[in-house]
C-alpha positions in Angstrom: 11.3 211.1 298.1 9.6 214.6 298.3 10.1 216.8 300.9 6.7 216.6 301.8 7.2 213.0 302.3 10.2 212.8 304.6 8.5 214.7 307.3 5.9 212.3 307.4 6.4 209.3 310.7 6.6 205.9 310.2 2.7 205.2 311.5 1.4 207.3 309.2 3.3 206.3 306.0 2.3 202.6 307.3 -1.3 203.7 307.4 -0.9 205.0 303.9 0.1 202.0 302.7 -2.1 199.9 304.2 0.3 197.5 306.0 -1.7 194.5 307.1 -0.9 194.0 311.0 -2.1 190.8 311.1 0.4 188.4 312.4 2.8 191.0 314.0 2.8 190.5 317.8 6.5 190.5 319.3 6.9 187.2 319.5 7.2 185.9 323.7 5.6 183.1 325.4 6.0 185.2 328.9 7.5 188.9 329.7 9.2 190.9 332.3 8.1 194.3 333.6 10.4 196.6 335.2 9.3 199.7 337.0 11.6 202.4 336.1 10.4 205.9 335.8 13.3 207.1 333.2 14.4 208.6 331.5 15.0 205.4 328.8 17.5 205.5 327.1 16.8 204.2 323.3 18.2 200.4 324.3 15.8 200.8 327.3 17.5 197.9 329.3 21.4 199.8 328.8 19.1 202.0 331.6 19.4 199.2 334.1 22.9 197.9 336.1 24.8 196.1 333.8 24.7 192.8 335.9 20.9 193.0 336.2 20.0 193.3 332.8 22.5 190.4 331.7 20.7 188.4 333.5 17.2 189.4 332.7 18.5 188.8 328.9 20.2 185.6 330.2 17.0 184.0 331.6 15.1 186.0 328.5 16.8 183.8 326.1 16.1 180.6 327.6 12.5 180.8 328.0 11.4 183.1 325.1 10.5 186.1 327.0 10.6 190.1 326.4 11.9 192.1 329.0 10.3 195.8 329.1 10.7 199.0 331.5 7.4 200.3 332.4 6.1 203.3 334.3 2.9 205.1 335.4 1.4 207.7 333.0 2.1 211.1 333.3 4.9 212.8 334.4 4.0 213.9 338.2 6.1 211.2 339.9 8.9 210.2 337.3 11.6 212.0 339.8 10.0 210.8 343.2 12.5 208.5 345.3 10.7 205.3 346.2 11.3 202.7 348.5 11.0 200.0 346.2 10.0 199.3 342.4 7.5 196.7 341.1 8.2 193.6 338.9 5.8 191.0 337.2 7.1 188.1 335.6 4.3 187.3 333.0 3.4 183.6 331.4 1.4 184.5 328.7 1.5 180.3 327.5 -2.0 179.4 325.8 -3.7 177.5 329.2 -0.5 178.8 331.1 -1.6 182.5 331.7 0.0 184.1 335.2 0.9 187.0 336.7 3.5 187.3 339.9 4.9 190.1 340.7 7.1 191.9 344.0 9.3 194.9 344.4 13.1 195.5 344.1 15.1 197.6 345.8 18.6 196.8 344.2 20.3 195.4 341.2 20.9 191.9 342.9 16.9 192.0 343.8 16.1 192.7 340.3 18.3 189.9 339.1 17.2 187.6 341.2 13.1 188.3 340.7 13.4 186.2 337.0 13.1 183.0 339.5 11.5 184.4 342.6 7.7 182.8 343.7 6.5 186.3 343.7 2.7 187.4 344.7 -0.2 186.5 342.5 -1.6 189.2 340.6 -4.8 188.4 339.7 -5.8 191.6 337.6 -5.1 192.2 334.1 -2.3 194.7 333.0 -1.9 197.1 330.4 1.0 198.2 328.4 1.0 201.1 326.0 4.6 201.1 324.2 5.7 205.1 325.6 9.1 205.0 323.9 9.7 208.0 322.6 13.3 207.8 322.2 13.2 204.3 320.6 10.5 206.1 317.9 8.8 209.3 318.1 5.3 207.7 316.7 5.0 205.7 319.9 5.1 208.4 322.3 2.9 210.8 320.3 0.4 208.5 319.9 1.0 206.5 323.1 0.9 208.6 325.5 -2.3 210.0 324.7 -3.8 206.3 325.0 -2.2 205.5 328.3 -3.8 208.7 329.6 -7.6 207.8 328.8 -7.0 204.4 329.9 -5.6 205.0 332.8 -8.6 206.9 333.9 -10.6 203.5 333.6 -8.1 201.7 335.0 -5.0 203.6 337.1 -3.6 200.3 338.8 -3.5 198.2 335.7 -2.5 200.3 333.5 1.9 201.4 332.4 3.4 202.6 329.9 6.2 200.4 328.3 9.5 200.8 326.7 9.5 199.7 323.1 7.7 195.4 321.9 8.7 196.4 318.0 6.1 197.7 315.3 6.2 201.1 315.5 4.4 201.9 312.6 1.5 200.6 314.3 1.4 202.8 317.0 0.2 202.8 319.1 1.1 199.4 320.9 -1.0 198.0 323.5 -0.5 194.7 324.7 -3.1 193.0 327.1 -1.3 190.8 329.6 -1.3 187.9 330.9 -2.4 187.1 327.2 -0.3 189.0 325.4 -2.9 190.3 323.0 -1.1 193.0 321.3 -3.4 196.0 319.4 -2.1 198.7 316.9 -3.9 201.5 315.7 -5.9 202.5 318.5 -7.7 205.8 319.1 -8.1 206.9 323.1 -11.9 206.7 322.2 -11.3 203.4 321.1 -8.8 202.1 323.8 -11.0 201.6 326.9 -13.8 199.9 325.1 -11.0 197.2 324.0 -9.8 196.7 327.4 -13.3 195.8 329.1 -13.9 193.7 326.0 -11.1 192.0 327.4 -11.4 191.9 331.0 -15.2 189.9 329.8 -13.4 187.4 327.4 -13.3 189.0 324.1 -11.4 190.5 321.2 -11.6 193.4 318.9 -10.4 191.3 315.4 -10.2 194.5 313.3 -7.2 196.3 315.3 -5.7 192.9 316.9 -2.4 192.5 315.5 -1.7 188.7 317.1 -1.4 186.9 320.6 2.3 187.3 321.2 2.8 183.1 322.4 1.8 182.5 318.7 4.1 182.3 315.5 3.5 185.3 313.2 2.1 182.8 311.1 -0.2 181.1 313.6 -1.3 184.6 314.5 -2.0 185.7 310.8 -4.3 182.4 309.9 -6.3 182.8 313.5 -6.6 186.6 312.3 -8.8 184.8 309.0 -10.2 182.5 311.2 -11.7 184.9 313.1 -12.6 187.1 310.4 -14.7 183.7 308.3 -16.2 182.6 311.2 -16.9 185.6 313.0 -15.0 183.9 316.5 -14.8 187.2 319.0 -14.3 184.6 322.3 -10.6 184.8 324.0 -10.2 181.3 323.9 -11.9 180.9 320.9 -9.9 178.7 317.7 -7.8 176.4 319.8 -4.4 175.8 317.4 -4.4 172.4 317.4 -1.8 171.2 314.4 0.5 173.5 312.6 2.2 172.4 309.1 4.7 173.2 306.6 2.4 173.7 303.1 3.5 173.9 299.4 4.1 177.3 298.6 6.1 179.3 295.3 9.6 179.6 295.4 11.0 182.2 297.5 7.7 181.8 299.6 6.7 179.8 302.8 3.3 178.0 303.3 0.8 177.2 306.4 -1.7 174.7 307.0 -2.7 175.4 310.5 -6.0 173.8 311.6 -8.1 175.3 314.6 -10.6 173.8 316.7 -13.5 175.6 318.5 -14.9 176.3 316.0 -13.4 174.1 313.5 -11.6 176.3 310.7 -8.2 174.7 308.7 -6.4 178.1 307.4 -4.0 178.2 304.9 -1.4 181.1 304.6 2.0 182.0 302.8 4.5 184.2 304.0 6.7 186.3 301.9 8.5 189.7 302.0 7.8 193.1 300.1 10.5 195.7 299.8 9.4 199.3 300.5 11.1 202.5 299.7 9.9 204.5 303.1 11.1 203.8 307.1 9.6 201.6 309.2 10.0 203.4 311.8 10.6 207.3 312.6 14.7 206.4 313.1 15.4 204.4 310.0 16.2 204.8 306.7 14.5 203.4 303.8 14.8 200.7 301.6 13.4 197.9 304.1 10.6 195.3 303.5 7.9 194.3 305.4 6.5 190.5 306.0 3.2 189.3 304.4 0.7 186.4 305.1 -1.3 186.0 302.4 -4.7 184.2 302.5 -4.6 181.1 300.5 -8.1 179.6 301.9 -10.0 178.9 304.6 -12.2 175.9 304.9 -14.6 177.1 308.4 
């Protein structure tokens, strides 16, 4: 590896490459948002009370959920004593999708806010992954996206600890849908966002819809992409199979309705000699889903 080369970040190297981000979403059928203006430590949640955070992983665990830390942009208020944080406890379930959310004032409140009713939140939120610590990619190119969407929308809109895939940075996820971007510009950011507060996707940067398996979220990435499907609710997953595949390989048949497409895919792993993100060390490999057909 050349000199040249090992001052390079992760995002860029991944952009060299030409990683395909299709079928990359964390994977969570609902989240957890924490207020907490930092600093964050690299395991962001070893920033919470040990009790709390054992439970948030507790009641993580059962239901497939990511927790995250989030803040406002911007640094102005990071230090400010307040009189109570916000939660939102997130089902982002296809034909599930909710938002409640409160405040917490003390470990035991935080705790105990996995099962609380909560207030409805009726309004989008958006995450940009912030985490500097966690990888350096994220905050240089994250925090310039939170910034010029927060001045479109300052309520909705936090910065988050890290959801995985650095070198796509940056992250934004769209909640309560977790749609999960990569690669956007701050010209590009708000454009996405009202696409998405009117029912729509941008295909080209989405990396997946994070209550789908990676390979579910791959094959509706092809769907999409045949048919030309730019509706949220477009491509209803309706039967997912096992499918011959090579050895060392795994195979898809997943069929879609709304439009009508049947996708078949294959997963498989390539090594790479570069990090995958700004803190590792290379060799690691990176997961694949190759397009076997689609029948729209």
């Amino acid at each position: 590896m050349t000199a040249a080369r090992e001052y390079r970040r992760c995002a860029e190297l991944a952009e060299t490459a030409g990683d395909p981000a299709e079928g990359t979403a964390p994977p969570a059928r609902h989240w957890f948002l924490v207020e907490h203006p930092g600093p964050w430590p690299r395991q962001a949640l070893a920033g919470l009370d040990p009790a709390a955070a054992a439970a948030l992983g507790a009641w993580a665990g059962e239901v497939g959920a990511r927790v995250v830390l989030v803040r406002r942009p911007g640094r102005r208020d990071r230090d400010a004593v307040e009189p109570g944080r916000r939660w939102f406890r997130v089902d982002s379930r296809l034909g599930h999708e909710d938002v409640r959310t409160g405040t917490w004032t003390s470990p035991a409140e935080l705790a105990a806010a996995v099962h609380a009713d909560g207030d409805p939140h009726p309004d989008p939120l958006v995450l940009v992954c912030a985490h500097g610590r966690h990888d350096a990619c994220c905050a240089v190119r994250g925090r310039p996206l939170a910034a010029a969407l927060v001045a479109d929308d300052p309520e909705g809109t936090w910065e988050c600890s890290h959801i995985g895939g650095c070198r796509f940075a940056p992250a934004m996820v769209l909640l309560p849908h977790g749609l999960t971007y990569g690669g956007l510009t701050p010209l590009e950011g708000p454009a996405v966002v009202r696409d998405h507060r009117c029912g729509l996707v941008v295909p080209g940067r989405l990396r997946g819809r994070s209550a789908l398996p990676p390979a579910v979220q791959a094959a509706q990435h092809h769907a999409r992409a045949a048919t030309g499907a730019t509706r949220l609710d477009d491509l209803r997953v309706t039967d997912v199979v096992p499918d011959d595949a090579p050895p060392g390989r795994t195979g898809w048949r997943i069929t879609f309705a709304s439009p009508d497409c049947v996708v078949e895919v294959r997963e498989r792993f390539v090594p790479v000699d570069r990090p995958l993100t700004c803190a590792a060390r290379p060799a690691g490999r990176i997961r694949v889903f190759d397009l076997v057909d689609a029948r729209c």
